[in-house]
N, C-alpha and C positions, 0 to 999 in steps of 0.2 A: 212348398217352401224352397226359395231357391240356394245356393250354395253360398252368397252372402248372409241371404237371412238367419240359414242355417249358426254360420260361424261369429257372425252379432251377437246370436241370443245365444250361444253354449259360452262367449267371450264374458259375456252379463251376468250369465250365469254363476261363472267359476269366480266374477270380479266380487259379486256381492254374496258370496260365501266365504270367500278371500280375509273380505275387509270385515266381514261377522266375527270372523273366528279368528283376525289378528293379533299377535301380538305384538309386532311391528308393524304400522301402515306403511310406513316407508320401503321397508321390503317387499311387502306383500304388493305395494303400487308399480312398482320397480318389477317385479316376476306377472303383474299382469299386463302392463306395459310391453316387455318383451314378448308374453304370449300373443297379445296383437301382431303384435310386428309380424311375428310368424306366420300368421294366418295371411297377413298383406303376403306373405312370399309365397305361399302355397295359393293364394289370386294368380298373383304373378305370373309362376311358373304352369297355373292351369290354359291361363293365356297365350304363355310362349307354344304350350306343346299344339294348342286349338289353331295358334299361326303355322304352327308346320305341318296342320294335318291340312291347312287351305291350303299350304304352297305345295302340296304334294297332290292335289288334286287339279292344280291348277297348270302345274307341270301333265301331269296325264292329261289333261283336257287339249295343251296346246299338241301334243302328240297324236291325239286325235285327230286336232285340226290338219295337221302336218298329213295324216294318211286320208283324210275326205281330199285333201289336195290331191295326192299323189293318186285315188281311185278316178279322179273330176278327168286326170291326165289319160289316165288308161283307159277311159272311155272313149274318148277323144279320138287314139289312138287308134284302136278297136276300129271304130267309125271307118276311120282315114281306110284303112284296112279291108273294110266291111265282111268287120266280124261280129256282126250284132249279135252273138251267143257273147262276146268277150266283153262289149261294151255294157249289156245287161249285167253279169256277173259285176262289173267295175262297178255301174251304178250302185246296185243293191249291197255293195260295201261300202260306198261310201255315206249311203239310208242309214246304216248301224252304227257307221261310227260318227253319225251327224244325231243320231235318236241318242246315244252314249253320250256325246257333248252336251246334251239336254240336262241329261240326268245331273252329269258331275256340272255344269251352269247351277243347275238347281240345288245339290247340296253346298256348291263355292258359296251362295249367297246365303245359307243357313249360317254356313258356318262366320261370315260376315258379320249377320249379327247378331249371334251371338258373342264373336266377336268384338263388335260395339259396345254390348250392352255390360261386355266380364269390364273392358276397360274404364267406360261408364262408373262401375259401382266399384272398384278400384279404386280409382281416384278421391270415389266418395267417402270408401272406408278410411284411403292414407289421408283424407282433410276430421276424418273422426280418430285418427290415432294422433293426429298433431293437438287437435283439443285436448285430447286428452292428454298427452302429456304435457301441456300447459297446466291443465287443472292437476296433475299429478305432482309437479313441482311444487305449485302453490298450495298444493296440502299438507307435502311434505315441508314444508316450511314453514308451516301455521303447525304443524305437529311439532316439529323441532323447538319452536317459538316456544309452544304451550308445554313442553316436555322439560324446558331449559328452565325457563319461569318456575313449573313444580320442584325442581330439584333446589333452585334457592332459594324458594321460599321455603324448603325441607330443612335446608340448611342452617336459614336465619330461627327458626323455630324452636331445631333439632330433635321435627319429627323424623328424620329418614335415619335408617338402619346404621349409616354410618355419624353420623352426627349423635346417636347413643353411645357405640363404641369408643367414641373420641370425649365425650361424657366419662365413663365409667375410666378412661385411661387419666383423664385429669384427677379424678376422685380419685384412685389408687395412688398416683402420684402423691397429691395432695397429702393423705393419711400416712405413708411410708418417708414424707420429710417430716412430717408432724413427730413421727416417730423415734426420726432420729435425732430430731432437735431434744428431743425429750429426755433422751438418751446423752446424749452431750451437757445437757444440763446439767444432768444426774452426776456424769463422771467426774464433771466441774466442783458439785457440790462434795463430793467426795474426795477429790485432790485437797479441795481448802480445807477440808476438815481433819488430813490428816488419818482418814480412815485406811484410804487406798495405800497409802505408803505403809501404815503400819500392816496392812493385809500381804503386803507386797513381802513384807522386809519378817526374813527367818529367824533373824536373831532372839537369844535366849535374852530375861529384861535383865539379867547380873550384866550380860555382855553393852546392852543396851546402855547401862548408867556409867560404866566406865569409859566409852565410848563418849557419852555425853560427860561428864568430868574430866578426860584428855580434853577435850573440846573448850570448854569453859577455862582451863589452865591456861590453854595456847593463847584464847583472846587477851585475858589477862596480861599474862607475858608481853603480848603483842601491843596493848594498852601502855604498859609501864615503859616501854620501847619509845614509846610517841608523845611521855611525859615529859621524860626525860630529854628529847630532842626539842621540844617547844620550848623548855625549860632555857639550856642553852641558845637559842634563837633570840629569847626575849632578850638575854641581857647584855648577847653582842646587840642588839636592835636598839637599846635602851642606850647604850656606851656611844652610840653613833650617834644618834638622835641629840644626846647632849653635846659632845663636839662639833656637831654641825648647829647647834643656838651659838654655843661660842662665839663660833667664826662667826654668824649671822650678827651677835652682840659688835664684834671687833669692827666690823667693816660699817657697821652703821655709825659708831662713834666717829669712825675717821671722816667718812663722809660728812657727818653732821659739823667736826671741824675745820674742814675743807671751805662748806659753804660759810659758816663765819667768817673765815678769814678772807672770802672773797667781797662778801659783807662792808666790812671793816674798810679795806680797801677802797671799795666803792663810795663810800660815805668819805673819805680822805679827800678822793680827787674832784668834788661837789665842792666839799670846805674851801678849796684853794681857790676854785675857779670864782666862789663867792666873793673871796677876799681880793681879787682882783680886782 
């Protein structure tokens, strides 16, 4: 099983034991999401370090090639020379460092593709973390939806915990105005009757009836006060009322012989103007 495989099936693993034993999916989507991502980075960086273990081989290889050059030259040289013990010894190094270049050729291209193939499956896991977090959005959103939905429909029911509480605070309400209307009623009834005052009021009932007999004198008093002034009232009112007919008698007579004698007059100056 190779190192993708591996980290798929421990990712499936943890996701749907995650989402078994949630109790937020959204969270729980959200922290397996992230642990993907994570696994794309540890890809990633297996990648980066696979590239520098080829470019470090790839460096020694060209070093290699640099000294099969430089042994190809001493050969050469040797020759020119004729030192064939020197140009043998040149060759037969640069045999080793040409059999070396073989080798690290042949690990360069392992690590190639393997190279390939981490990139490869890379790419395939970051196009399965992008699904995924498409599908994780729209979970979380059909969860939110269907989460949002339960609460008002809790509400309008008032089945949910708090829609009892808000219940039992109106009922407590409710029963403690009740209570106190009840109560003001009471003290209402009690003021009209005269109970509350006499419960109120310390007085001994000797002090009580003298108290009510100054009271009863004063109205009295205050009565004969307001007879006596209407009394007076009337018959300046009545004294007026008659001299003001008077005058209303006077003035209508004069006028009534006012209009006669303009009458009189009138009828005069008809006669004459007939007699003419």
């Amino acid at each position: 099983m190779g190192i993708l495989s591996r980290a798929s099936y421990v990712i499936r693993s943890k996701l749907n034991t995650l989402i078994s034993s949630a109790e937020d999916p959204s969270e729980q989507l959200d922290y397996s999401y992230e642990q993907m991502r994570d696994e794309l980075q540890d890809v990633k960086q297996g990648i980066a370090d696979l590239t520098t273990q080829k470019k470090r081989l790839e460096i020694q290889k060209r070093r290699l090639e640099e000294n099969v050059e430089k042994h190809n030259e001493q050969a050469r040289e040797a020759v020119r020379q004729d030192r064939e013990d020197l140009a043998r010894r040149a060759l037969e190094k640069k045999k080793s460092k040409m059999s070396q270049i073989e080798d690290l050729e042949t690990q360069i291209a392992d690590l190639q593709q393997t190279q390939d193939n981490l990139v490869s499956k890379k790419d395939e896991l970051q196009q399965q973390i992008e699904r995924f977090k498409t599908e994780k959005e729209t979970m979380k959103a059909r969860y939110e939806a269907a989460e949002a939905s339960t609460r008002v429909s809790e509400a309008m029911t008032g089945a949910g915990d708090e829609m009892e509480d808000v219940s039992r605070s109106i009922e407590r309400a409710r029963e403690q105005t009740q209570d106190m209307e009840a109560r003001a009623e009471a003290m209402d009834e009690l003021e009209g009757s005269g109970a509350l005052e006499n419960a109120m009021d310390d007085r001994s009932d000797i002090e009580k009836e003298l108290d009510s007999g100054r009271a009863d004198a004063e109205i009295e008093s205050e009565l004969d006060t307001l007879r006596q002034q209407e009394g007076v009232e009337t018959e300046s009112e009545s004294s007026a009322e008659t001299t003001e007919t008077e005058d209303d008698a006077l003035e209508d007579l004069d006028a009534t012989e006012s209009s006669d004698a303009d009458v009189e007059a009138e009828l005069a100056e008809l006669q004459d103007d007939e007699s003419k």
